[in-house]
C-alpha positions in Angstrom: -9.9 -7.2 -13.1 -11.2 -5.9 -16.4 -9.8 -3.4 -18.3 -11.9 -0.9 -17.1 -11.6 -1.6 -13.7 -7.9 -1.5 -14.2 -8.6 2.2 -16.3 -10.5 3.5 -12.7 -8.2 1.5 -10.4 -5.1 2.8 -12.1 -6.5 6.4 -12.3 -7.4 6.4 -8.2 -3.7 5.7 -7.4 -2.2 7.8 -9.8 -4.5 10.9 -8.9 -3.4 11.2 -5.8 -1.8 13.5 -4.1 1.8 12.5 -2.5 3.0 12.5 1.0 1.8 8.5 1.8 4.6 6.8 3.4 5.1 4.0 6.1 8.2 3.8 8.0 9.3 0.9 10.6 12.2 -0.1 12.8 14.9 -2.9 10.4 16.9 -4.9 13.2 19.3 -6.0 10.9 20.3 -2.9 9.7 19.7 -1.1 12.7 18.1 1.9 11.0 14.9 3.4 10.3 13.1 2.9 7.0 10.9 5.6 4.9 8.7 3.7 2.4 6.5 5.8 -0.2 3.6 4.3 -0.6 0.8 4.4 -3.7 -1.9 4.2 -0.8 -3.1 5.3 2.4 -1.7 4.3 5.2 -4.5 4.1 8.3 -5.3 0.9 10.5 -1.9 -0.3 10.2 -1.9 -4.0 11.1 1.5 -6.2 11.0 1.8 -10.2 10.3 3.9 -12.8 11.2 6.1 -12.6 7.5 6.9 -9.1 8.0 4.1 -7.8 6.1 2.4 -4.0 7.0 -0.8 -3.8 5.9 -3.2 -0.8 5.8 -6.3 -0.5 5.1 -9.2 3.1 3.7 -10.2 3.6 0.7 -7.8 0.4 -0.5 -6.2 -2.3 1.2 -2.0 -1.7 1.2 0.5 -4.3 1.8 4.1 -3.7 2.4 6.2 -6.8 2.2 9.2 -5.3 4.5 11.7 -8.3 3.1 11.7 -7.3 -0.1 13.5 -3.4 0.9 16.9 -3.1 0.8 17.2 -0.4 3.3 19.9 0.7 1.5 18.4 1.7 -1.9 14.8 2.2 -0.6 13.7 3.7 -4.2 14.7 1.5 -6.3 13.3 -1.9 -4.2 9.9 0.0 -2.7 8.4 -0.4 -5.9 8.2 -4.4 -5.8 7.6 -4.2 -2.0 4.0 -3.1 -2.0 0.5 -4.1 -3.8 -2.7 -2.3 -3.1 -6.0 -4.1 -3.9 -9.4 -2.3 -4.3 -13.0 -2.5 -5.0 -14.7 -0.7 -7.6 -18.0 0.0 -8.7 -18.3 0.1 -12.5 -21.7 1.3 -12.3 -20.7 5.0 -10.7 -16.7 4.0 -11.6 -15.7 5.0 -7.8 -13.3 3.1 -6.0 -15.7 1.3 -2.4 -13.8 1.8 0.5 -12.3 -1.3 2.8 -13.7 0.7 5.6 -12.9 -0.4 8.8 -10.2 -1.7 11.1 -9.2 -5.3 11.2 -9.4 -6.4 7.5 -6.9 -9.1 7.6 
């Protein structure tokens, strides 16, 4: 990405408002697990390496074998990338729109 991109793509997560999170089911802990996210969570989709991924107005991954369920804030961080599109004529991020992005 360019730097502006980056500028408009850094601005769109960190404008929003909180309250994303995904949780699921760890087996080897035997407990449930509250992730914050830094995107929406809609169309949840899960693969084969443990992965959640999301998709809206940005396309969320959540690699659920990098969380140490038992110090969730300090390993969610480096669990999760979000990829976007942005248009850099009107500087809005373009929507992933739809179900089944993967």
């Amino acid at each position: 990405m360019t730097r502006p991109a980056l500028e408009v793509a850094s601005k769109a997560l960190l404008g929003r408002s909180h309250g994303m999170q995904l949780g699921y089911y760890d087996s080897k802990s035997n407990k449930f697990v509250g992730v914050d996210t830094s995107y929406n969570t809609h169309h949840l989709q899960f693969d084969w390496q443990d992965r959640i991924w999301t998709d809206g107005d940005v396309l969320g991954e959540l690699d659920t074998t990098k969380i140490d369920p038992n110090n969730v804030e300090g390993t969610e961080a480096a669990a999760q990338n979000a990829w976007m599109r942005v248009d850099m004529d009107t500087r809005k991020v373009i929507p992933t729109s739809g179900y089944a992005t993967l």
